[in-house]
N, C-alpha and C positions, 0 to 999 in steps of 0.2 A: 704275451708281454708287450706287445705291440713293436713302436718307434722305437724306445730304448733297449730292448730288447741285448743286443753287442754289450751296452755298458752293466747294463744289471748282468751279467752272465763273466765280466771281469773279475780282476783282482785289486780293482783299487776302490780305497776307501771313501766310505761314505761323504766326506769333504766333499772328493772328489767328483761323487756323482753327483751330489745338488748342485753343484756348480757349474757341469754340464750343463745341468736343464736347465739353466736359469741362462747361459751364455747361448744356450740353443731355444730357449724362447724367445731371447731378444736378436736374435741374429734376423737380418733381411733375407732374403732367396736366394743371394749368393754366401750366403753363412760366415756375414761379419756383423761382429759388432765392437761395443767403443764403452762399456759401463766402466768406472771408476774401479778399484780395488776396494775404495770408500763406500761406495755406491751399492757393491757387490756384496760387502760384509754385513749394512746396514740394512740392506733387504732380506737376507738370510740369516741375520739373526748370528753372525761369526765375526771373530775375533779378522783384523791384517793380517795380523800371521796364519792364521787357518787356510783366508781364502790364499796367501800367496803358495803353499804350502799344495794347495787342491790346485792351483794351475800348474805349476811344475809339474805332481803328478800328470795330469793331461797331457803337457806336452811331451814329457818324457812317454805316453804308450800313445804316441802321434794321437790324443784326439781333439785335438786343437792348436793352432800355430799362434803366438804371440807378435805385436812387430811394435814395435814404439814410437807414439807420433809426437811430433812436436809443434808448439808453437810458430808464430810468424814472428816474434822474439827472441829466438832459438832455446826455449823454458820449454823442460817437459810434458807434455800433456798425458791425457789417458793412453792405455795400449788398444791397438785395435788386438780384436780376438776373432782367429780367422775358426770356424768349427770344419775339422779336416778330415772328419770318422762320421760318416752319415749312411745311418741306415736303412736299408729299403724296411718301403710301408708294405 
């Protein structure tokens, strides 16, 4: 099963695992990233509510930490998405 190996072998829903690989394709080598929830839905072909829906999952079985960044206007921006569940190759 390779890399994902942990998350295929979970209990959480499919949502949730294409969201992984997709948060862990775009993540750098310190496993952040910054895609939209907009961004996220419309690559994956899902509804906002689904993908917010599959990060909660995530972060509720630690595999991913969320944090919220903001503007230099004090306006929301994207969240960063830290990947917290990485598994040996």
């Amino acid at each position: 099963m390779g890399y994902f190996k942990s998350i295929y072998n979970s209990e959480l829903p499919h949502r949730a695992v294409v969201v992984y690989m997709y948060l862990h394709d775009r993540s750098d080598k310190e496993g952040k990233c910054y895609p939209s929830i907009g961004t996220i839905a419309k690559e994956l072909k899902l509804s906002r509510s689904t993908v917010k829906r599959a990060i909660a999952d995530l972060e509720r079985d630690s595999y991913i930490r969320k944090e919220q960044r903001w503007r230099e206007n004090g306006g929301k921006s994207s969240n960063m998405f830290y990947i917290t569940h990485r598994d040996s190759n």
